[in-house]
N, C-alpha and C positions, 0 to 999 in steps of 0.2 A: 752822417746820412741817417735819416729816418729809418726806423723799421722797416713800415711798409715796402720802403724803396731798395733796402735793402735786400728782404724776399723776394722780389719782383726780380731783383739783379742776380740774385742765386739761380733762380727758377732759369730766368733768359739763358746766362751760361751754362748751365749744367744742359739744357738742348744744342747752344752752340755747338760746344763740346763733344757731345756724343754725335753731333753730325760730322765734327773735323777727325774722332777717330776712326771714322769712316775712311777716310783718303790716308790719315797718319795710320796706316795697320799695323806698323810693325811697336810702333807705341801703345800702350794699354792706356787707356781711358783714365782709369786713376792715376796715372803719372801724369796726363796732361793736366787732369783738373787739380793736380798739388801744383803745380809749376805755374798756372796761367792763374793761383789764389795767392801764393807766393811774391807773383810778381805787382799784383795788385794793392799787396798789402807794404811791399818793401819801402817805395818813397814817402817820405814823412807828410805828403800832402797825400799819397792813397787810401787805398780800402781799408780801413779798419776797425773789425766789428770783434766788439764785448765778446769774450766765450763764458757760457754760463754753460757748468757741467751738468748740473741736476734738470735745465731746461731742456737742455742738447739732450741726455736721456730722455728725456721726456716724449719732443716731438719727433727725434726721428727712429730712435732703437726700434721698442713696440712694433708699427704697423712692418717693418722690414723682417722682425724675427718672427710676430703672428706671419706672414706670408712665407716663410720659411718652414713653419713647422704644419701651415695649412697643405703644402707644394710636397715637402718629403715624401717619399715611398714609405706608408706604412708598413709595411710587410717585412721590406728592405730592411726598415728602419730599427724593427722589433729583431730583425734574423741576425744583426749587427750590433746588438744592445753589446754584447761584451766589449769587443774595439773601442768603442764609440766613448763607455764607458774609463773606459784605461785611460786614452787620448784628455777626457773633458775633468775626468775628475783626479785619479792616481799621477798623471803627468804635472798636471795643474799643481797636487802637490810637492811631487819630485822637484818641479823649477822653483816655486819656490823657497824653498828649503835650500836645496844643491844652488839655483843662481841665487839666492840670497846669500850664504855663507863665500864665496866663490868674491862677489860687489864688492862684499867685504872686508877681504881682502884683498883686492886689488885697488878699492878706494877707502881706506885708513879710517878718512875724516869722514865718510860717512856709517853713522852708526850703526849698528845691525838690525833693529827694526826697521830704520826708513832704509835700508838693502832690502830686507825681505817687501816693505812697499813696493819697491822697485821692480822685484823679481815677481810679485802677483801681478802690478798693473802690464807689464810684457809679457804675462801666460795666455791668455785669452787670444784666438786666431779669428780672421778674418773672411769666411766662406765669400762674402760679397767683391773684396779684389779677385779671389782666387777664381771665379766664376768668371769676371770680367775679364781676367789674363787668360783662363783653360778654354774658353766659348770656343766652340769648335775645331781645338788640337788635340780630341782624342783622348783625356783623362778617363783612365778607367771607369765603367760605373761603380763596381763595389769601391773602389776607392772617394769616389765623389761622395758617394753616398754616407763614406765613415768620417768624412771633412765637413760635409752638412750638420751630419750629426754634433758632431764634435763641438764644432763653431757655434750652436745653438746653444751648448748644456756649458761650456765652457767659461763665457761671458759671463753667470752666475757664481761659481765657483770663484774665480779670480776677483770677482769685485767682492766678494766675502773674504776672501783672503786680504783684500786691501785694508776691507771695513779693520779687520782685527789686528793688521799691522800696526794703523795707523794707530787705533787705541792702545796698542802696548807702546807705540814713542809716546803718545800726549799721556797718559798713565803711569807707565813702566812696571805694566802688572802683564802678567800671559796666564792662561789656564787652556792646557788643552784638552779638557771638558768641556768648557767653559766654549771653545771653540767646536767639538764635536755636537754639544746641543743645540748651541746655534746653528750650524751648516744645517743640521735633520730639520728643524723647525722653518729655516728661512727656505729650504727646497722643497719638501712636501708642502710644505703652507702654499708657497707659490705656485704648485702645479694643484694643490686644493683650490685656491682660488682660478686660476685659468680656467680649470675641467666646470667648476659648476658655472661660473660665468659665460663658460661656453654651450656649455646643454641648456643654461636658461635661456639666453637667446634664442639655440634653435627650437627651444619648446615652442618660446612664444611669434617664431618666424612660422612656425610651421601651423602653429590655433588661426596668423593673422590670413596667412599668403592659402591654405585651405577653403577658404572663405570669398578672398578675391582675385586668388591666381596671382597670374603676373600681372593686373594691375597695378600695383603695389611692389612692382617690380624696384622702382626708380629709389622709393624706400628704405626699400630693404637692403639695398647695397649700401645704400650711404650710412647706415645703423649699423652696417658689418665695417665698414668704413672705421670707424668709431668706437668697433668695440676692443678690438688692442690697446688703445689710450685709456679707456676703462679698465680693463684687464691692469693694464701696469698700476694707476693708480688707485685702485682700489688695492694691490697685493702688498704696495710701499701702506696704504693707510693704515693697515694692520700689523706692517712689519716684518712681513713677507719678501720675497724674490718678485719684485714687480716684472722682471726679464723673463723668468721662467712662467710666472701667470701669462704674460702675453705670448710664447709659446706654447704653452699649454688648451689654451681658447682657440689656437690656430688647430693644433689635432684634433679639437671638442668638435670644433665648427666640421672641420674637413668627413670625420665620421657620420656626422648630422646630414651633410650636402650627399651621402652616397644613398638618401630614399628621398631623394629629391627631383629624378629626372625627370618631370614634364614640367620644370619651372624651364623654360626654354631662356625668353628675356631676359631675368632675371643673372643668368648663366651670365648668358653674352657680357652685358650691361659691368657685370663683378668683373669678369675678364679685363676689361679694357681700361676699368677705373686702378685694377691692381697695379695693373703692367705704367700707365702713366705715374703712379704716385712712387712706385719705387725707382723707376727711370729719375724721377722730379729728387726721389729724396738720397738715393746714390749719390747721386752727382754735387746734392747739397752739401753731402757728407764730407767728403773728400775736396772741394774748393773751401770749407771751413777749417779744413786740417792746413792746408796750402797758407790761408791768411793769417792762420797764429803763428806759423814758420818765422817771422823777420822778430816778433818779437819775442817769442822765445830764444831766436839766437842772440839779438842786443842785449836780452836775458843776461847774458853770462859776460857779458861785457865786465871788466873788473873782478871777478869772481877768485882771479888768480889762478883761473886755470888754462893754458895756452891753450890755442887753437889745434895744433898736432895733438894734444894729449889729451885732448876733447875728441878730434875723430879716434884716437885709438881706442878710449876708452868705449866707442859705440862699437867701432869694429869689433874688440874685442865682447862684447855684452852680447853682440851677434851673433858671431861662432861659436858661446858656450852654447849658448840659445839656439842655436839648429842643431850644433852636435849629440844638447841632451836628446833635444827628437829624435835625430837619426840613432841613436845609441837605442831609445824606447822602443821604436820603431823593430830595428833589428830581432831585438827582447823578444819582440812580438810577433815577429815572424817566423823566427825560430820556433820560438811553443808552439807555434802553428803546424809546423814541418812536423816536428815531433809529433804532435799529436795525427796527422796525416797517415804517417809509416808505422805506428804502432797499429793502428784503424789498416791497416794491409794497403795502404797508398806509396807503391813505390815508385812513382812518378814522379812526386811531386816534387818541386824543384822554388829554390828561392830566388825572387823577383830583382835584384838590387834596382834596377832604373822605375818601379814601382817605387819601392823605398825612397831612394833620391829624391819621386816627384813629389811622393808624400811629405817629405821633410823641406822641400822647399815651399811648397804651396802651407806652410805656415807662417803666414805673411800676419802682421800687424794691421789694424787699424784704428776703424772711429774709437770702438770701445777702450782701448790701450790710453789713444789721447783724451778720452773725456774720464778715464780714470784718476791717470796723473793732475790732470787742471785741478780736479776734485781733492784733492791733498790740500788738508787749510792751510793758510798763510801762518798763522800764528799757535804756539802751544797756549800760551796762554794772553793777558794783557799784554807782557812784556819780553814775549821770548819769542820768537822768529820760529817756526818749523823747521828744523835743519836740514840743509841741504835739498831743501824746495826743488832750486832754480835748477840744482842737476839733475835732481830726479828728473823733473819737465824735460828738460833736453834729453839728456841720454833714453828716456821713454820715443821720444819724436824723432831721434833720429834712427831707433830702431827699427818704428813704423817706416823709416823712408828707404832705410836699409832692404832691412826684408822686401820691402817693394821691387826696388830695383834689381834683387835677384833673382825674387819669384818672376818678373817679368824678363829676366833674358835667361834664367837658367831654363824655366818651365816650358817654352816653348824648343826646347834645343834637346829637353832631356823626350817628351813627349812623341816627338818625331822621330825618335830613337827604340819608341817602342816599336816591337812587333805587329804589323797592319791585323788592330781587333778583325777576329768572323763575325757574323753576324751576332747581334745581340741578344741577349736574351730578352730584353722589351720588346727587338722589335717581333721576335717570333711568334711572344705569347699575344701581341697586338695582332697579328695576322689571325691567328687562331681563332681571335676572339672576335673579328671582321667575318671569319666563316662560320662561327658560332650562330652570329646576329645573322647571317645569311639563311642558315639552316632553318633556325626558327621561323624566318618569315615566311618560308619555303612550304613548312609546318602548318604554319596558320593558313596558309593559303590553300592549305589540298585538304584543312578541317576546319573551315573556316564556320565558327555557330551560326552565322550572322546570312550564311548564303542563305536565296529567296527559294522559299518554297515552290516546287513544282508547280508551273501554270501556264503563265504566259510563258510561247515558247522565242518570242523574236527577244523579250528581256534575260532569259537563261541564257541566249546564244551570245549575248552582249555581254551578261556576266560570266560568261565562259572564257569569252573572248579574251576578256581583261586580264582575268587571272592565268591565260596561256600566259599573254604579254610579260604580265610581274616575274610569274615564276621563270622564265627563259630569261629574263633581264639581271634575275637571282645567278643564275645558273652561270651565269658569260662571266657572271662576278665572281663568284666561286673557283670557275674554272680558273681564273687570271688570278683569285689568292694560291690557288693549292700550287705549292712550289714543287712539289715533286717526291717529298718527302713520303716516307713510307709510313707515316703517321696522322699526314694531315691527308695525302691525295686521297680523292675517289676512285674507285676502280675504273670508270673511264680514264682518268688522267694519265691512272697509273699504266693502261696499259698504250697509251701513245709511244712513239719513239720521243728521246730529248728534241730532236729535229722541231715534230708538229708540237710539242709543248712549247718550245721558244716562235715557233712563226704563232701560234692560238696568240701568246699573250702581245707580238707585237700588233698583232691584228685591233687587238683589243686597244691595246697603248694608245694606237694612231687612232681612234675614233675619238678617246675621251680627247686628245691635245686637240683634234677639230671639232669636239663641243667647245673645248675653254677659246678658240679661234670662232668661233660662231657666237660666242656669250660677249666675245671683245666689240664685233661686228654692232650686234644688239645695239650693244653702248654708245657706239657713236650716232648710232640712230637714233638715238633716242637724245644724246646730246643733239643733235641737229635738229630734233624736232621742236627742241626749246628755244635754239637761237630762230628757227623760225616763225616760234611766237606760236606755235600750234596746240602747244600744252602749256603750264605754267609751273612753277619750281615748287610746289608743295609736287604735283604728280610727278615732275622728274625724281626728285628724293624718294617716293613710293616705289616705280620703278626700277630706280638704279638700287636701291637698297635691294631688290627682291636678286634683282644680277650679281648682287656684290658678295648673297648668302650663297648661290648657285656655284659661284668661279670660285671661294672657299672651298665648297665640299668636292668643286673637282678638282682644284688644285692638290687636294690631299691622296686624293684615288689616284690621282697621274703619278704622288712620287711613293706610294704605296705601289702601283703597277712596275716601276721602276725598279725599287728594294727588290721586289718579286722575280722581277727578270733577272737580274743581279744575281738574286741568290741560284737562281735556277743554273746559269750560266754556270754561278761558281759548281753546284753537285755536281752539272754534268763533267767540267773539266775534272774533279777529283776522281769521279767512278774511271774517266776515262784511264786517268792517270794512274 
């Protein structure tokens, strides 16, 4: 099959897909798209496409880890640097050290450098399954946020550990200087290159788009588009962490985008190109993994190693492989406590079904297998790579392992946690909904701009108006303020809970009959085109201007929502 038709046939699946795990819920998305690449690839007349590890890095790492480190909670992300740290780099080395010597012996024949290969290409975790398995079961934030982490800085560090394995088999030299100057060099170079590639950009997004606005809208995204594949290879041309440069341009950009708020277009436009190309390239990811499945395992056809003592050997690579996590994890929790009750915290208490979820939401992926493929074939002219074919396999069947536990343990342990209170996002988002309230409220009672004393029917009009705003402020406010003795106004506060829960349903039921009256609109306006009364450039004008409308009240209906919620919830606690 052609390339082209090839892409075309990723692209098509990886939609089907994500529309069938719509109806399949209780199946995770990347397990159908291994099984339905798997099955594709199996019969000797099916699917089957070349894997090129240095390509496969190529096109799809980059733009998924730039939009990863563009997306992170900075704040989070800096307040969490230690964990984060421990998990991507000290773990990273623990596995492979501990499961290298560990492969070792347990597999004789294979040597101890290609084991420690072994044990770098399986340290690297997967945020992008684990996201797709957790989507709305409730995984902590702080813990999501140290799996984010993790998963980002981690993917560097283990393919450094591979590079150095692999040169001590094809060599049979180690220096761990030699290893310690290259890690510093290949990491700061890479996040040196991401950070200035990323401030360059916005320097010069911000001299072009100054000039023309969001003209230049359509541009500008497609350049951002574009600049993780730059990022990565400009970081590999130097010799650099191409993975951590395209990370790193994702935090340059994402800092840059926070004195950008009246690029409006622009905004949107980036939005919706992100969200298709990682949906596009997920799903690419994971139906590539599924189509080297058949022949990795004819792989070992002949190898001399039976089929039971092939799954044991994965089974077993698995349970060290979670257990060092859970063992780290523990480690880590611990120090935590300790350090909690010396700081005069006697409360604090250890989490184990956090831990549990933690240690299983380190699930394997693309990275793992385009590590392994990446192992040469040959040491030299005439010497074979030892133990290639099992490194490949016991790498892939890890990825499948881990899969299938993250996906039926993570949702059984999850449900198990204690029903989260409200978040702490969603608080400070309220807050910050009254914040913008306030100001407007501000500007409108000093406004520089009001008309000078004159004419008196135009004051009474501009009077008029700004009654309307500030009362429309006001209804809005009163339906943020939960009740809370921090956020309410003194009116709120001194309502009974009664009139504060009827005020906000009041307020509920009007916005659900704006978005019922904007639906209204829309057929009117579809009916005015089947009757030929306008024509399809003005229906798109239109219906675009409804579609911006039913977004911003869609979001205030379930912010009114949250609101009542939480409201409900204080009162029943004071009650109680």
């Amino acid at each position: 099959m052609d390339t082209v038709e090839t892409v075309l046939l990723m692209l098509m699946l990886g939609a089907v897909t994500g529309v069938a795990a719509r109806y399949l819920r209780a199946i995770p998305l990347p397990l159908i798209q291994i099984a339905l690449g798997a099955l594709l690839s199996w019969p000797r007349q099916g699917l089957h496409v070349a894997f090129d590890p240095e390509l496969f890095l190529l096109l799809f790492i980059p733009p998924l880890l730039f939009s990863d480190g563009w997306r992170i909670p900075k704040r989070e992300f800096f307040a969490l640097y230690k964990p984060i740290l421990r998990l991507a780099l000290a773990l990273v080395l623990a596995t492979v050290l501990g499961l290298g010597w560990l492969i070792h012996w347990m597999i004789p024949q294979m040597p101890l450098p290609v084991a420690f290969a072994l044990a770098a290409v399986v340290s690297p975790t997967d945020a992008v399954a684990v996201s797709a398995i957790t989507r709305n079961l409730g995984m902590p934030a702080r813990t999501m946020h140290i799996l984010e982490g993790e998963s980002m800085l981690n993917d560097a560090s283990g393919l450094v550990a591979l590079k150095f394995a692999v040169a001590a088999t094809v060599t049979g030299a180690f220096s761990w200087s030699g290893v310690a100057r290259e890690f510093v060099w290949v990491a700061v170079g890479g996040l040196a290159v991401g950070v200035g590639l990323g401030w360059g950009f916005a320097w010069l997004r911000e001299l072009i788009t100054r000039r023309l606005g969001d003209l230049a809208a359509t541009q500008m995204v497609m350049l951002l588009l574009l600049l993780p594949f730059a990022a990565y290879m400009l970081g590999e041309r130097v010799g650099v962490s191409g993975i951590l440069a395209a990370v790193a341009a994702g935090f340059a950009t994402n800092f840059a985008d926070l004195r950008r708020g009246e690029f409006i277009g622009e905004r949107m436009q980036s939005a919706g190109a992100w969200a298709m190309l990682e949906s596009s390239f997920n799903g690419a990811i994971f139906l590539l993994l599924g189509l080297q499945l058949p022949s990795i395992v004819t792989g070992m056809e002949g190898s001399g190693y039976g089929g039971w003592q092939l799954a044991g050997y994965v089974l077993a690579l698995t349970a060290a492989l979670l257990a060092l996590r859970w063992g780290w994890l523990v480690l880590a929790m611990q120090g935590r406590l300790l350090k909690a009750r010396l700081a005069g915290d006697a409360g604090a208490r250890r989490t184990w079904l956090t831990e549990l979820a933690a240690t299983l939401a380190g699930i394997r992926g693309a990275v793992t297998l385009a590590g392994a493929l990446s192992v040469p074939l040959m040491l030299d002219a005439d010497t074979p790579f030892p133990a290639r074919d099992l490194l490949v396999f016991l790498a892939t069947g890890t990825i499948i392992v881990t899969l299938v536990l993250g996906s039926i343990g993570l949702p059984l342990v999850l449900r198990r946690l204690p029903p989260a209170s409200e978040t702490r996002e969603v608080r400070e988002e309220r807050a910050a909904r009254l914040a913008a309230c306030r100001a407007a409220v501000t500007d409108l009672a000093l406004d520089p701009d009001r008309p000078e004393a004159g004419d008196a029917d135009w004051m009474a009009q501009y009077q008029e108006t700004v009654g309307r705003l500030t009362q429309d402020y006001r209804r809005r406010m009163s339906l943020l303020d939960d009740g809370s003795a921090d956020a309410g106004s003194p009116e709120a506060q001194a309502e009974t809970p009664l009139a504060q829960q009827q005020r906000r349903q009041r307020y509920l039921l009007e916005l659900e009959m704006r978005l019922k009256c904007l639906h209204v609109e829309r057929d009117a306006l579809y009916a005015e085109r089947f009757a030929e009364r306008i024509n399809d450039e003005s229906l798109r004008t239109l219906v675009a201007e409804l579609d911006l409308s039913e977004i911003s009240l869609r979001r205030r209906v379930k912010v009114a929502q949250q609101t009542a919620a939480a409201g409900v919830a204080r009162t029943a606690g004071d009650d109680g």
